[in-house]
C-alpha positions as a LaTeX table, in Angstrom:
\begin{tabular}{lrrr}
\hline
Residue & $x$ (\AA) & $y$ (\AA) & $z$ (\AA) \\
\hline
Unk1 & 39.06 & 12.57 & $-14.62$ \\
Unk2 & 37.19 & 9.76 & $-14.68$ \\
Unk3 & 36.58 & 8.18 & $-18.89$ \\
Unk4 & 32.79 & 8.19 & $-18.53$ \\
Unk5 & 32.59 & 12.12 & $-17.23$ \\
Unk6 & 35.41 & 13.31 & $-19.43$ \\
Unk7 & 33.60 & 11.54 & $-22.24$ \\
Unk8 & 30.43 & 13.79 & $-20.84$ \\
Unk9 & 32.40 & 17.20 & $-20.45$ \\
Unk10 & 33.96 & 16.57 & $-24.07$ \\
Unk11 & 29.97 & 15.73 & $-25.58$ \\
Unk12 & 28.50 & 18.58 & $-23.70$ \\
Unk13 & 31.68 & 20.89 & $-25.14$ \\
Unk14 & 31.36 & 20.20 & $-28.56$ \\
Unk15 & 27.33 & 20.50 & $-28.50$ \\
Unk16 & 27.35 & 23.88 & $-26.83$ \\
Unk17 & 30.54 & 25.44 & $-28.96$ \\
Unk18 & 29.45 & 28.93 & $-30.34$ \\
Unk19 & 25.89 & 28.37 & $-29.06$ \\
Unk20 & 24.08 & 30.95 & $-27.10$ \\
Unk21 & 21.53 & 31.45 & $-24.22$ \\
Unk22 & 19.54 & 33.75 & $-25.93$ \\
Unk23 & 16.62 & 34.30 & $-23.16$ \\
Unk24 & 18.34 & 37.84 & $-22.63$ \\
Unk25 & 22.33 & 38.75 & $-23.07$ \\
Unk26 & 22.60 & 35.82 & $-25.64$ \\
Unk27 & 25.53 & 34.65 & $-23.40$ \\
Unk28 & 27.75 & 31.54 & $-24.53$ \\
Unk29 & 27.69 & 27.86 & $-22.09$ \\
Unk30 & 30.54 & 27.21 & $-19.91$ \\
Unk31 & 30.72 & 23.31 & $-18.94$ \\
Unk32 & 32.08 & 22.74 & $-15.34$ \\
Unk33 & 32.70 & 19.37 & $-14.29$ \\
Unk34 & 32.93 & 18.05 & $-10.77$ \\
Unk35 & 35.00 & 15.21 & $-9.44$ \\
Unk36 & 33.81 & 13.77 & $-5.94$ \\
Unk37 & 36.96 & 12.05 & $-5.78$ \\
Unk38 & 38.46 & 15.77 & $-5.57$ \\
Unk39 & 35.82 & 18.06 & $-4.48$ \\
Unk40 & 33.65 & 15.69 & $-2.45$ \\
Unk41 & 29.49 & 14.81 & $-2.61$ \\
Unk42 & 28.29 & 17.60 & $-4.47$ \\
Unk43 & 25.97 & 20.04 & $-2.28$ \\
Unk44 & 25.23 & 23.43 & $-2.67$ \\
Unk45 & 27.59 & 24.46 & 0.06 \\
Unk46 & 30.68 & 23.19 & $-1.49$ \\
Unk47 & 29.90 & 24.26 & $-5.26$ \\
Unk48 & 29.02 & 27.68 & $-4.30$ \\
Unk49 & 32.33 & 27.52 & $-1.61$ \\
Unk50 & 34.29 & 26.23 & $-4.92$ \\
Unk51 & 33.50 & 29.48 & $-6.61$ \\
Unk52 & 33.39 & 31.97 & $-4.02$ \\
Unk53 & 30.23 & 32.31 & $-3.63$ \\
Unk54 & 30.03 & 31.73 & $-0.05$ \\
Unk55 & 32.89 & 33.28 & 1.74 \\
Unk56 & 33.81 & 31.61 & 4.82 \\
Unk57 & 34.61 & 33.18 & 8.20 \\
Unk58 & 35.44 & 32.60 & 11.59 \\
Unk59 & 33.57 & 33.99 & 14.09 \\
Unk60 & 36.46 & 36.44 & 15.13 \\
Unk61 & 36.38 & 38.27 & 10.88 \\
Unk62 & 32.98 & 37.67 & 10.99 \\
Unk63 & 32.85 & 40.37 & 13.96 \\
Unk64 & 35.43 & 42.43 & 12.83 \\
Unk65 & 33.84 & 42.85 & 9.47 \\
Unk66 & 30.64 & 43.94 & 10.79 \\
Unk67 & 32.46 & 45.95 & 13.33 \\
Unk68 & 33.72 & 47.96 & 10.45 \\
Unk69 & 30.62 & 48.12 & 8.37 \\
Unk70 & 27.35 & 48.16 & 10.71 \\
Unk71 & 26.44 & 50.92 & 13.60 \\
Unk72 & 27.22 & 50.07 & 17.32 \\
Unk73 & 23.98 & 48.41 & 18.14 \\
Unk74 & 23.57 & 46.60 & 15.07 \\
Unk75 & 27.16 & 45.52 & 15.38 \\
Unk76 & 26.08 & 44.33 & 19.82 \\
Unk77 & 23.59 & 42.44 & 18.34 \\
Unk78 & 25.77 & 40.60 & 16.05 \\
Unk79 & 28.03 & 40.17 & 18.99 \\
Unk80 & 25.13 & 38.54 & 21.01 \\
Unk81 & 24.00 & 36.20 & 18.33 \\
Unk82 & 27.34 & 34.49 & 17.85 \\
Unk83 & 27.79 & 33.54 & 21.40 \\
Unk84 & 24.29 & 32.47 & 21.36 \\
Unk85 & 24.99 & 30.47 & 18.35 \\
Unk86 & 28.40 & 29.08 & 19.39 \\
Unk87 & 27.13 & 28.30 & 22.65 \\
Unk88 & 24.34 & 26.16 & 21.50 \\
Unk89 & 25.46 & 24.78 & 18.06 \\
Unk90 & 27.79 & 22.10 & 16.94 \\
Unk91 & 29.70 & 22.78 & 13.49 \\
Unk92 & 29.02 & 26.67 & 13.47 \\
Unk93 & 29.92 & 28.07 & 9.91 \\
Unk94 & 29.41 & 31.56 & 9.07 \\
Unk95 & 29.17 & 32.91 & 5.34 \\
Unk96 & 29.10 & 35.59 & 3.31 \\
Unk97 & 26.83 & 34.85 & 0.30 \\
Unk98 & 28.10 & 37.05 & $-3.08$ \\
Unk99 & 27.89 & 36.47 & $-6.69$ \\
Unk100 & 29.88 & 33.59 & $-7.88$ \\
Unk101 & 33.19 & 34.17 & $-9.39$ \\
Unk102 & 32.21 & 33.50 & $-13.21$ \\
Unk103 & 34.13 & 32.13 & $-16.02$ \\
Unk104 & 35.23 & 35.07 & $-18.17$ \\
Unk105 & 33.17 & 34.62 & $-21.05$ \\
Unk106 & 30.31 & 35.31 & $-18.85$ \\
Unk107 & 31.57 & 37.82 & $-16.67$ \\
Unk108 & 32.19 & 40.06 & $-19.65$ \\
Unk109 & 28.57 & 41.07 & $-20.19$ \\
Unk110 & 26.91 & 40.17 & $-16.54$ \\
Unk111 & 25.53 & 43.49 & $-14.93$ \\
Unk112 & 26.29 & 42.59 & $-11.61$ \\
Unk113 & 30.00 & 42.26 & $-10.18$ \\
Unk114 & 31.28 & 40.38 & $-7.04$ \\
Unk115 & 32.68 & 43.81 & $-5.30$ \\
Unk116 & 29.54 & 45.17 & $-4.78$ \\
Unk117 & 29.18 & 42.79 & $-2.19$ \\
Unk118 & 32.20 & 44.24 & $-0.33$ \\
Unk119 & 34.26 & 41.79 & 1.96 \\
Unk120 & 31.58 & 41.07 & 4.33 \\
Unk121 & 28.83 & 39.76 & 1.43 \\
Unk122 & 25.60 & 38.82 & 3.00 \\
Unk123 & 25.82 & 36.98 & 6.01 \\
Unk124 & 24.42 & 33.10 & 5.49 \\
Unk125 & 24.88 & 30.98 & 9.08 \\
Unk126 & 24.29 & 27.18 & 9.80 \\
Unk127 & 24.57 & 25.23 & 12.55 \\
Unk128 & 23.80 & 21.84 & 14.00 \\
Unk129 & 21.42 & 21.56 & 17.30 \\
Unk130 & 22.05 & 19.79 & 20.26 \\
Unk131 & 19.12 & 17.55 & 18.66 \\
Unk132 & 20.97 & 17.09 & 15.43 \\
Unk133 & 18.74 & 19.09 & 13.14 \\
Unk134 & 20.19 & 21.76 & 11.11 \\
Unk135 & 19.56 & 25.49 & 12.19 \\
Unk136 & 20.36 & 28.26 & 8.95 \\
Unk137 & 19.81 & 32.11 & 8.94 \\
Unk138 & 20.64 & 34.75 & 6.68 \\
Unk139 & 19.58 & 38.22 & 5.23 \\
Unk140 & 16.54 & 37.61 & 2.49 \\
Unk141 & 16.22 & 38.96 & $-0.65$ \\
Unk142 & 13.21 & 41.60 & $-0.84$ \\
Unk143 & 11.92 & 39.70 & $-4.26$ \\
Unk144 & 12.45 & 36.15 & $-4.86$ \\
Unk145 & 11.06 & 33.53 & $-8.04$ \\
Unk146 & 10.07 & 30.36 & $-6.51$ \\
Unk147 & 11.55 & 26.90 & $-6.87$ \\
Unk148 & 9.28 & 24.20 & $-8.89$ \\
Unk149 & 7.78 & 22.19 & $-6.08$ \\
Unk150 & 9.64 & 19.10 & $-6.74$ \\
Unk151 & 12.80 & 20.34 & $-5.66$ \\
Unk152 & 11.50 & 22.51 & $-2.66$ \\
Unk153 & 13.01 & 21.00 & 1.04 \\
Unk154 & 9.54 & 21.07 & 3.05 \\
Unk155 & 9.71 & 22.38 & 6.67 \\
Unk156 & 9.79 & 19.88 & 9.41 \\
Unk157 & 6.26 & 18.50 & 10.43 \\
Unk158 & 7.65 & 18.73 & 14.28 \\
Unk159 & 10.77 & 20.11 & 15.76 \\
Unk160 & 12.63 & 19.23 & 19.17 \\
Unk161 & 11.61 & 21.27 & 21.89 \\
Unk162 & 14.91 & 22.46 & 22.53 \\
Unk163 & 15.69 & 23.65 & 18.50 \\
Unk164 & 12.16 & 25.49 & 18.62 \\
Unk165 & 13.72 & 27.35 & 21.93 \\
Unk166 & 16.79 & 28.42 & 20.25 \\
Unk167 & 14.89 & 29.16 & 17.01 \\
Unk168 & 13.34 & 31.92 & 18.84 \\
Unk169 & 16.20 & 33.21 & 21.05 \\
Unk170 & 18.02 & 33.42 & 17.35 \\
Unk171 & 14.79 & 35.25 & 15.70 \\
Unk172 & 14.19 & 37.52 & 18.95 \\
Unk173 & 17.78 & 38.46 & 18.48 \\
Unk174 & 18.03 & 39.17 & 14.61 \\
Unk175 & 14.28 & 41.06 & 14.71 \\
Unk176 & 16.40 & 43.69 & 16.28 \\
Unk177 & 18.96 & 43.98 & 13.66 \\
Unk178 & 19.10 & 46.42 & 10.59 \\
Unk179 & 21.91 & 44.98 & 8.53 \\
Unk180 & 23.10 & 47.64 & 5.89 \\
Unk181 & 24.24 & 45.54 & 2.99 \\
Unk182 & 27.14 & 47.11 & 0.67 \\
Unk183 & 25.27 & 45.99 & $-2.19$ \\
Unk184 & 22.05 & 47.85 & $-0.70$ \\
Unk185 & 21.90 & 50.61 & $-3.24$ \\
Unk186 & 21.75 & 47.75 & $-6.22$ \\
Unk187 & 20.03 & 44.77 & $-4.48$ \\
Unk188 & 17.15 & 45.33 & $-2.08$ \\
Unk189 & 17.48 & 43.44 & 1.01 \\
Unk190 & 14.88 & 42.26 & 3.85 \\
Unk191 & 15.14 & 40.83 & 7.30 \\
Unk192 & 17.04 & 37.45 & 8.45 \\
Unk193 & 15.09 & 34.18 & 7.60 \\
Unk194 & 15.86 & 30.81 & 9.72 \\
Unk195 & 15.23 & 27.27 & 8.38 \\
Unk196 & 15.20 & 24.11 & 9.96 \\
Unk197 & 16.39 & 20.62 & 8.40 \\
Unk198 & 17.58 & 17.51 & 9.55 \\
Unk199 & 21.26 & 17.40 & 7.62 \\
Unk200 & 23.87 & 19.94 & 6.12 \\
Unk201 & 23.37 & 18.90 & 2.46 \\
Unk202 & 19.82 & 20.91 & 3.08 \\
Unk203 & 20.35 & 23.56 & 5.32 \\
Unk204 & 22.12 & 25.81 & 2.75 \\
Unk205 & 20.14 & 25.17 & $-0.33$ \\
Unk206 & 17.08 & 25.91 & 1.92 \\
Unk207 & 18.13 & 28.63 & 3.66 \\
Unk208 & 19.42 & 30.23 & $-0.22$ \\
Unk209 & 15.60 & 29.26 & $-1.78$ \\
Unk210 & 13.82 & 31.02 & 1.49 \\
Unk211 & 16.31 & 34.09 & 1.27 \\
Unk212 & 15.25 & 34.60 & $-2.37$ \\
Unk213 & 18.68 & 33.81 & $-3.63$ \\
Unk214 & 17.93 & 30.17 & $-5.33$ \\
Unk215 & 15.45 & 28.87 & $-7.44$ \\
Unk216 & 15.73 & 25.17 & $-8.39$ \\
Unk217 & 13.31 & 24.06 & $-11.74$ \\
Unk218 & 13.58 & 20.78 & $-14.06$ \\
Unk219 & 16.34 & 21.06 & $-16.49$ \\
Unk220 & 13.81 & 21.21 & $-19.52$ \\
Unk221 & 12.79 & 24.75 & $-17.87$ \\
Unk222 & 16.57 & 25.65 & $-18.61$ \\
Unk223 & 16.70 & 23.92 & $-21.55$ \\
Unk224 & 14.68 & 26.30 & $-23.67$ \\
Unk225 & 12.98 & 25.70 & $-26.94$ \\
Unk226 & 10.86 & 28.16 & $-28.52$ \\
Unk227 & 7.93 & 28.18 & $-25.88$ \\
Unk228 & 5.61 & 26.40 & $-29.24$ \\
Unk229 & 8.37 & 23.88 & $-30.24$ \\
Unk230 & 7.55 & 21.09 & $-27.73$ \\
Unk231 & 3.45 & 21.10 & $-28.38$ \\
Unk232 & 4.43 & 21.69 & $-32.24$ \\
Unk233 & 6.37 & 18.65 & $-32.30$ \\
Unk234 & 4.15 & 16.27 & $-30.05$ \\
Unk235 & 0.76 & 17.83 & $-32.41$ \\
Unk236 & 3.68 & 16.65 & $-35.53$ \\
Unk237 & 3.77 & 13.99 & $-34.03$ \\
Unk238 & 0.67 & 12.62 & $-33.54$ \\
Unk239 & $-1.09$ & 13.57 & $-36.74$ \\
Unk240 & 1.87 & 11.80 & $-38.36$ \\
Unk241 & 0.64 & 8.73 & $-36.38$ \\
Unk242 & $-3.02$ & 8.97 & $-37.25$ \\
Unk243 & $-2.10$ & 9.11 & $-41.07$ \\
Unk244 & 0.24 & 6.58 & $-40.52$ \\
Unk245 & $-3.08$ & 4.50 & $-39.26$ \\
Unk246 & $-5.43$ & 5.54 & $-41.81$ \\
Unk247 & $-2.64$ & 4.75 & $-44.80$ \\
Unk248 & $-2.74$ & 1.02 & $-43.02$ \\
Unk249 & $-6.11$ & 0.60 & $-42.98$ \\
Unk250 & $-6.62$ & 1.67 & $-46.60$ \\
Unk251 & $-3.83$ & $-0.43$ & $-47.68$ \\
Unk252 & $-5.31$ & $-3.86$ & $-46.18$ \\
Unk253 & $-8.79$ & $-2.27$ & $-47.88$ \\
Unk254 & $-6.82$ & $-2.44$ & $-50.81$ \\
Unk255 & $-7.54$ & 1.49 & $-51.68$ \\
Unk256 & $-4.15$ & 2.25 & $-52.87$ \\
Unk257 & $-5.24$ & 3.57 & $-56.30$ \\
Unk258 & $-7.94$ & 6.09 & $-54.74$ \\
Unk259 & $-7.92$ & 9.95 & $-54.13$ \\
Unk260 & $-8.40$ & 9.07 & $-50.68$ \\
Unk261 & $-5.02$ & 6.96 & $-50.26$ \\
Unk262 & $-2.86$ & 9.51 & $-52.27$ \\
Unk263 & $-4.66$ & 12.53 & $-50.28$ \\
Unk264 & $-3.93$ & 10.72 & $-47.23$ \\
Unk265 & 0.06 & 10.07 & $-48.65$ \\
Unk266 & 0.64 & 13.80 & $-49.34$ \\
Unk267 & $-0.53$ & 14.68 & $-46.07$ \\
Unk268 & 1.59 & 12.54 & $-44.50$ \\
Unk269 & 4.60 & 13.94 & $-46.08$ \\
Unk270 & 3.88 & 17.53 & $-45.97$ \\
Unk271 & 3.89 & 16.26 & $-42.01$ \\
Unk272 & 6.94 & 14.61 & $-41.71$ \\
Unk273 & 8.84 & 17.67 & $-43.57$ \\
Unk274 & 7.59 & 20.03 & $-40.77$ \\
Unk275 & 8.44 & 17.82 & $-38.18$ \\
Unk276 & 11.71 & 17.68 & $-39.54$ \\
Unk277 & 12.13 & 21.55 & $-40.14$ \\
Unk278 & 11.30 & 22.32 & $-36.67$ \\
Unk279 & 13.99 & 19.22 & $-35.19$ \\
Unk280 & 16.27 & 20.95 & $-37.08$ \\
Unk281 & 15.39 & 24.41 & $-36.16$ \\
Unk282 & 15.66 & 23.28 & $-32.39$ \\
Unk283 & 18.41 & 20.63 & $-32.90$ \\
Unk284 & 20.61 & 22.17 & $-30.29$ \\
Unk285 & 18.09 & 22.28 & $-27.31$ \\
Unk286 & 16.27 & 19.02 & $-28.30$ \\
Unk287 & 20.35 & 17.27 & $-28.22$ \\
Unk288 & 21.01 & 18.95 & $-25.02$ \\
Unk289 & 17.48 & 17.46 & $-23.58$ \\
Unk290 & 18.34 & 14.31 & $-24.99$ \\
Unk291 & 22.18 & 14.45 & $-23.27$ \\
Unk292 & 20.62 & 15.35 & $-19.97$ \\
Unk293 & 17.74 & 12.56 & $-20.14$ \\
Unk294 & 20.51 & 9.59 & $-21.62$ \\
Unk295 & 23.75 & 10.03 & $-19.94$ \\
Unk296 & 22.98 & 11.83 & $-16.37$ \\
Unk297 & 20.64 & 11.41 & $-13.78$ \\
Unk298 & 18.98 & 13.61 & $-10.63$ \\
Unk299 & 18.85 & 16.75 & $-13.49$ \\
Unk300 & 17.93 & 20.16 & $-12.54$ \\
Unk301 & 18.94 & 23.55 & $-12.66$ \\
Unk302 & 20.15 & 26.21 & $-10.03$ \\
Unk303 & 19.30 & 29.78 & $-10.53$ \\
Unk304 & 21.48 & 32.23 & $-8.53$ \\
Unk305 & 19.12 & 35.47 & $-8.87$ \\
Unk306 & 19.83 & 39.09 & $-7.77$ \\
Unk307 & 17.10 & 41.51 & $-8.22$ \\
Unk308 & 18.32 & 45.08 & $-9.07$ \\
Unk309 & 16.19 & 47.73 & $-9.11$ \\
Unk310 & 13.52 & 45.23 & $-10.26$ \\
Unk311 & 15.17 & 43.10 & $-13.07$ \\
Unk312 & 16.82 & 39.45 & $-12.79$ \\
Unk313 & 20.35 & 38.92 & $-13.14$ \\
Unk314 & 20.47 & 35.55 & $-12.99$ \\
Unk315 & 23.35 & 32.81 & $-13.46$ \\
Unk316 & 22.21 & 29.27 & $-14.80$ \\
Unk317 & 23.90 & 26.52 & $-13.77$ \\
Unk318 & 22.29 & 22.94 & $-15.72$ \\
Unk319 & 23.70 & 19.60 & $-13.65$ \\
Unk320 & 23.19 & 16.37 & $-13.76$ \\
Unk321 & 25.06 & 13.24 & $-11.99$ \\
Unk322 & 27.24 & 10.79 & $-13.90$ \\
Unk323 & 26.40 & 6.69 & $-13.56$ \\
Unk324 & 30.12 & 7.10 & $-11.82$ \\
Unk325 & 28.55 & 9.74 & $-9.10$ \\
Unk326 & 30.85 & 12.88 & $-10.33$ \\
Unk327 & 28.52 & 15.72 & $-11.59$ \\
Unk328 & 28.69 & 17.60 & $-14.88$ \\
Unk329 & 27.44 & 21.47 & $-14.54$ \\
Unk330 & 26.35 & 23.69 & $-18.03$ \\
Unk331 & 26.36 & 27.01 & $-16.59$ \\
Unk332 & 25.53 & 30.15 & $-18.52$ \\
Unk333 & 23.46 & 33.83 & $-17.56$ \\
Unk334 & 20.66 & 36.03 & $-18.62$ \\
Unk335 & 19.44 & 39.31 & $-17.39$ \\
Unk336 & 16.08 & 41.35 & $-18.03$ \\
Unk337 & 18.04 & 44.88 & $-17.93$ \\
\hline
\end{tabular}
């Protein structure tokens, strides 16, 4: 591992020991690092591949597992939209999207579990077009959160003429099918989606965000302090500054003797000691801000949510990029069962 992230994962380790995610579940912070000089550019694809959460198959188990799981028709019309596909895409890879495999700490407590995905999961496809944008389509989540709109991939202002054809071969195929999900009796499951980008690193994080299955927000959104803390301490902060201003001007007034100046001194103490209290109060959220902001860049924070029966299960996973291009990951989970 390279010195600069090891020095990162060690930091990040010691900061989050015994501390707890306490939106709901109160569950503990797991730090992951990744090495691109063993894993690759970090996308995604590969980090959710890494942990099982995509499952990959070739087009012969991808048939034979919905062969054994879907009706007859529903199983033809799978049958018709991988030869459509693998006639008219380059680099063809066919998922199954699942819940992550989780470190055990937070796998204890976490109300979902990877096997009631089965062994087919959901099915998540991508492709390349004979134009060389990026084709993805898979089964959408019936309720979704939305990603802040920083991070959101925006749909193509024009397509090629020949994508936009296949795009609706591909939807006038998969508007016919009624997948049956094995997790259909916890997670509640729409039609396909298909998304349209113009490289792999975007095609699956898009196609996850329009299936309902990511949400991407700034890592301060993860980061949580008391919902107050943050316009407690700038209002701290600020008053402490104005006092600060008025004690200058009295001093070169020469008022250091009056009610006014001692008035004014009290003040500004009884200000600095609750700005303190509440730095201390939030010390652990305000160092883990302050870790994210100093020592990584391109923060931000992927939520993998499943909706069952109406509540979020939802794993957290915080990154940020080291200065040496490796990525450090905080992951952790919360649930509003």
């Amino acid at each position: 591992m390279k010195s600069q992230t090891e020095q990162i994962v060690t930091t990040l380790q010691e900061l989050t020991k015994d501390e707890l995610y306490s939106l709901v579940g109160d569950a503990p912070y797991i730090v992951i690092p990744w090495e691109v000089e063993d894993k690759g550019p970090f996308s995604v694809e590969r980090f959710l591949v890494d942990n099982t959460g995509l499952m990959p198959f070739t087009p012969e188990e991808f048939l034979s597992q919905i062969r054994a799981t879907q009706s007859q028709p529903v199983s033809a019309h799978y049958q018709n939209l991988i030869a459509l596909l693998q006639a008219n895409l380059s680099e063809l890879t066919i998922y199954g999207y699942r819940l992550p495999t989780l470190p055990e700490d937070l796998e204890e407590e976490f109300p979902i579990q990877q096997s009631i995905f089965g062994s087919l999961g959901i099915p998540m496809l991508i492709g390349s077009s004979t134009a060389g944008e990026w084709i993805g389509l898979g089964i959408k989540q019936t309720w979704r959160c939305n990603s802040s709109p920083e991070f959101m991939i925006p749909d193509l202002e024009s397509v090629q003429d020949n994508t936009a054809a296949l795009v609706e071969q591909i939807q006038s195929i998969t508007n016919q099918i009624t997948h049956q999900a094995q997790a259909e009796e916890e997670l509640s499951f729409g039609g396909f989606e298909v998304v349209i980008t113009t490289s792999r690193h975007e095609v699956m994080q898009k196609l996850l965000d329009t299936t309902g299955f990511l949400e991407i927000s700034e890592i301060n959104e993860f980061i949580r302090v008391r919902d107050d803390y943050g316009n407690e301490i700038e209002e701290y902060q600020e008053t402490i500054a104005q006092l600060e201003q008025e004690l200058v001007k009295l001093e070169e007034e020469g008022d250091l003797s009056t009610e006014e100046y001692q008035e004014v001194q009290e003040e500004l103490s009884e200000e600095r000691s609750g700005l303190e209290e509440i730095q201390i109060e939030c010390k652990f959220e305000l160092d883990l801000r302050n870790l994210f902001a100093t020592q990584l860049v391109n923060s931000k924070t992927y939520h993998l949510n499943f909706n069952l029966s109406g509540e979020w299960c939802t794993v957290h996973y915080a990154l940020g990029e080291t200065h040496d291009q490796d990525w450090v990951v905080v992951a952790t989970s919360s649930y509003t069962l």
